[in-house]
N, C-alpha and C positions, 0 to 999 in steps of 0.2 A: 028840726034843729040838728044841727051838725056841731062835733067839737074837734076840737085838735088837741092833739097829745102831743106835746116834747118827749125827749126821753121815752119813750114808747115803746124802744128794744132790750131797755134795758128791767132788771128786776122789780121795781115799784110800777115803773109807767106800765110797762104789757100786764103787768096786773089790774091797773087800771083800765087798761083796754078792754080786757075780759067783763072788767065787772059793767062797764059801760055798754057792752055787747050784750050780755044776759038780762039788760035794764033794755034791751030792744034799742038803743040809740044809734045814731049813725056816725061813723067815725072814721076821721081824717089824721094819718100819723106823722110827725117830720120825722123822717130818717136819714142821716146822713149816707154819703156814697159806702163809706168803708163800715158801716157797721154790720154786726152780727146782728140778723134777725129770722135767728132762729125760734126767739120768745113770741114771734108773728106768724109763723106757720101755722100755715090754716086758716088765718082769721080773715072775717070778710070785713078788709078795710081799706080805705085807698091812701096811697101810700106820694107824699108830696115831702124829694130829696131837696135838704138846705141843713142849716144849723145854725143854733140861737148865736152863733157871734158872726151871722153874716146876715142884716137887716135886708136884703133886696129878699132874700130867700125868706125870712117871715114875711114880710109883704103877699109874697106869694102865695104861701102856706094858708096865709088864712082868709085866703079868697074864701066865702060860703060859706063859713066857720062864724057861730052865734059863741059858740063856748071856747074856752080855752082851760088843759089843764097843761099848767107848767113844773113838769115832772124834773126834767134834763139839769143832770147837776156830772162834778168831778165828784164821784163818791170816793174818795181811796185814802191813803193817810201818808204817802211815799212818792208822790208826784212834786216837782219844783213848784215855789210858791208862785210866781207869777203865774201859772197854767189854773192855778184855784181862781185865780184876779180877774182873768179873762173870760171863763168859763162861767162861774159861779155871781158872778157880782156884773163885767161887763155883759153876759149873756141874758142876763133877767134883765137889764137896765133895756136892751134892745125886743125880749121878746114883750115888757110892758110898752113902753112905746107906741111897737107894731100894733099892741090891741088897743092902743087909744083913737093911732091913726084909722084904724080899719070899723072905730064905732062896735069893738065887742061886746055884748049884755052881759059878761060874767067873769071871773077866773079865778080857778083856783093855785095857788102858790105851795110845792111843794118844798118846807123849809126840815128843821129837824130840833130833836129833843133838846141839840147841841147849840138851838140858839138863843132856847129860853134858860138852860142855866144848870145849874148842880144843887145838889141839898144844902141848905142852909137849917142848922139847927135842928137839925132832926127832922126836918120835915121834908115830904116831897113836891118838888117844884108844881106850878099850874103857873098858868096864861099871864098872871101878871108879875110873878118872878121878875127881879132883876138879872141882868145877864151879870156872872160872875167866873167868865173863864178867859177872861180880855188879857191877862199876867200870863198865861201859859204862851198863845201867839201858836196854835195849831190851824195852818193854815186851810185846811176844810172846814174847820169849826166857825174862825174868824170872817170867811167870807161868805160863809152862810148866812151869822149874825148881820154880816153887812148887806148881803143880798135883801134881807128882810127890810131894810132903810127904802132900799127901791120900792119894795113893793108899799108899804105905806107913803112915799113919796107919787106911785103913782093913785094911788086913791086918793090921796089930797087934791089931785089935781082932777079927777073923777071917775076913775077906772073902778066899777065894782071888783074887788078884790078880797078874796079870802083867803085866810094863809093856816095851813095845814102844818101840825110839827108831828109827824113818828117819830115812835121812838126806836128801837134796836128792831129792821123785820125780819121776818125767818118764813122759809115755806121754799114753797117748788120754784124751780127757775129761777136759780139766784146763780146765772151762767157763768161771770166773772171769778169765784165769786168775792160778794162784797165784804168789808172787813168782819162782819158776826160773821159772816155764811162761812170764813176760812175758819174760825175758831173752831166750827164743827166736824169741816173737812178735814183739820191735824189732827185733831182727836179720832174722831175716827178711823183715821191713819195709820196712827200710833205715832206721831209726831207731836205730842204732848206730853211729856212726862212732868212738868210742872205747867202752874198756870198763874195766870196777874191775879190779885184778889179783886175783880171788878164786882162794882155793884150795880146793876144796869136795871133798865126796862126791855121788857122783847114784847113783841107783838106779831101775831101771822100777819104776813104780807097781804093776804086775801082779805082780811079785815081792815087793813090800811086804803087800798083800794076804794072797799064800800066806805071809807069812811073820806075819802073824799069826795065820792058821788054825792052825799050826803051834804057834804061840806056846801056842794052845790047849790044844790036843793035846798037846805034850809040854814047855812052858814049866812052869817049877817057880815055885811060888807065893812071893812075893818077891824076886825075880828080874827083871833087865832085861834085852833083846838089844835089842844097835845091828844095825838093818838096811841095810846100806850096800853099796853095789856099788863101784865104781872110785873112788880118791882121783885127782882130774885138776885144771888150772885151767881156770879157762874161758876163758883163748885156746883150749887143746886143743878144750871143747866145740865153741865158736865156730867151728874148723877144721873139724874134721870136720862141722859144718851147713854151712859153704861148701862141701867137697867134693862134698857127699850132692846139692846142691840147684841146685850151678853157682852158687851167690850169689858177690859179692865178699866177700873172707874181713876179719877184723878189721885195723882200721889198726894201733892201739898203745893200748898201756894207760895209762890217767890218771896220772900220779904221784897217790903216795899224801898231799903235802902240797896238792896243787891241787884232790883230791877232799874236804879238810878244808874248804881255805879256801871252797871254793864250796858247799860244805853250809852252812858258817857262815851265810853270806847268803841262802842260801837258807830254813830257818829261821828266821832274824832279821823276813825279810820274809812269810812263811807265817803261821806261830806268832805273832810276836810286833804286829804290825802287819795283817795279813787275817785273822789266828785263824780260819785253818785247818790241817789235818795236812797234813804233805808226807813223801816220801819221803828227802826229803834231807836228813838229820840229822848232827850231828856223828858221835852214836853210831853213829849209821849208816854214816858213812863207817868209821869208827875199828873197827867190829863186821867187817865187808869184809875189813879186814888180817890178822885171825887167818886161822889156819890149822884148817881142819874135815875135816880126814882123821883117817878114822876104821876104825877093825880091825874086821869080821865073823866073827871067829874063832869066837867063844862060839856064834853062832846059824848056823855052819855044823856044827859041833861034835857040840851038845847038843839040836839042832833037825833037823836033819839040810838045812836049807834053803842054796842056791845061789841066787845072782843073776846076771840075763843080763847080756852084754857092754853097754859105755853107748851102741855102735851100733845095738841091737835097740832100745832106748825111745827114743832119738833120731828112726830111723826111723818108730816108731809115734805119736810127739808131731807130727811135721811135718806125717804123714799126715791126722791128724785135725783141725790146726787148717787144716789147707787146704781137706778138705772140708768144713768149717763155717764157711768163709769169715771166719778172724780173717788170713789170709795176701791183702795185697791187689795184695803185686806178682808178675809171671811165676817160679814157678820150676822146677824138676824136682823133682817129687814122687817119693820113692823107692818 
């Protein structure tokens, strides 16, 4: 059996490469022309250039390909909204398709924490959560939720599909990096002297991985599992990076109307007058204040899959942005 990977260069997918390699399987990656793949160095894969919003190139791609894992998403929170539209929503609509036309036995869909929804009532979300962040209009969020239509649209129509949601990952090779991986990298910077008061889920990356392999292997076809490790805030993260690394630990957290008001302006003068994206959006502050704990019940359950302590990917996340030189002040590397 052979599978193919999307996204495959980037931080989730080459983790999945890995774990799919150490499981002895054989593996086929799409990679586009311009990307970095430095996350593939080394590995013994064969390497088929296209990209999910160019259907002649999946056709291609999954010549000889039984599996599919559809990793390739817009991860970021600062890109213009149509580029989410295209990527995230027309990109899946083409790579389920290709695996209907091509007769694939499988696939897994890499969606996120962000599609199943926020805390309600005190409790943490699972798999059948209503989705409750459609009023904010954060458009990664949004076309993820919507990408997920795809993917039960093409199982309705017969494509085994199983759909994956991590939650917050963290660990080595987060080369961009992706919106957690920068929270760690300013901090340990010294580019944090306040922080948002989020309430999150994190999970090592390398257990996100196996828990798609998994997903595989014993994921029932129309069927989600939230992958999620410790529900913590990110004071706690933040703490435990100061501990591990001897940094100075966080001062105090933003109130949540000063991180409004100063999104406002910020946006007003971004957007609205430099017509550029910025990170600092209303929604974006407003997205912050939910609460993203979430229950792994289902996928320790029915998967049989566990997730390490948020010490073990913490440690592995510092390790490797320091020796890649994104860490530019002294610190103790655990």
């Amino acid at each position: 059996m052979k599978a193919l990977v999307t996204g495959a260069t980037g931080f989730v997918g080459s983790a999945v490469v890995r774990e799919l390699l150490r499981n002895g399987e054989e593996v086929k990656v799409l990679v586009r022309p311009a990307s970095d793949r430095r996350n593939l160095d080394g590995l013994d894969v064969e390497a088929a250039q296209g990209d999910i919003t160019d259907p002649d190139s999946l056709r291609t791609a999954l010549s000889g390909c039984d599996r599919v894992y559809h990793v390739a998403a817009l991860y970021t929170m600062d890109d213009p909204p149509e580029a989410y539209e295209r990527i995230n929503v027309e990109g899946s609509r083409n790579v389920f398709r290709a695996c209907m036309d091509a007769g694939v036995q499988r696939v897994v869909y890499t969606s996120t924490i962000a599609a199943v929804g926020t805390v309600r009532k005190g409790r943490p979300v699972d798999e059948d959560s209503v989705w409750n962040l459609g009023d904010l209009y954060v458009p990664y969020v949004t076309t993820k939720y919507i990408a997920e239509f795809e993917a039960w649209r093409a199982f309705a129509r017969g494509l085994p599909v199983v759909v994956v949601n991590p939650c917050a990952p963290m660990g080595a090779r987060d080369a961009k990096p992706t919106p957690t991986g920068r929270l760690i990298v300013d901090f340990l910077n010294g580019r944090m002297p306040v922080y948002p008061p989020m309430r999150f889920n994190v999970v090592d990356v390398d257990d996100v991985a196996r828990g798609h392999r998994l997903a595989m292997e014993k994921g029932q076809p129309g069927q989600r599992y939230i992958l999620g490790g410790e529900n913590v805030a990110l004071k706690e993260v933040l703490q435990t990076l100061a501990r591990m690394t001897g940094t100075r630990g966080p001062l105090m957290a933003i109130p949540y109307h000063v991180g409004v008001v100063f999104s406002f302006f910020a946006e007003l003068v971004m957007t609205g007058i430099l017509r550029r994206p910025t990170l600092f959006t209303v929604s974006g502050a407003r997205f912050v204040k939910r609460i993203m704990h979430a229950s792994n019940r289902k996928a320790r359950t029915e998967l049989g899959w566990t997730p390490a302590p948020l010490e073990t990917s913490l440690r592995k996340a510092v390790a490797w942005y320091h020796e890649n030189g994104y860490i530019k002040k002294p610190i103790r590397v655990p």
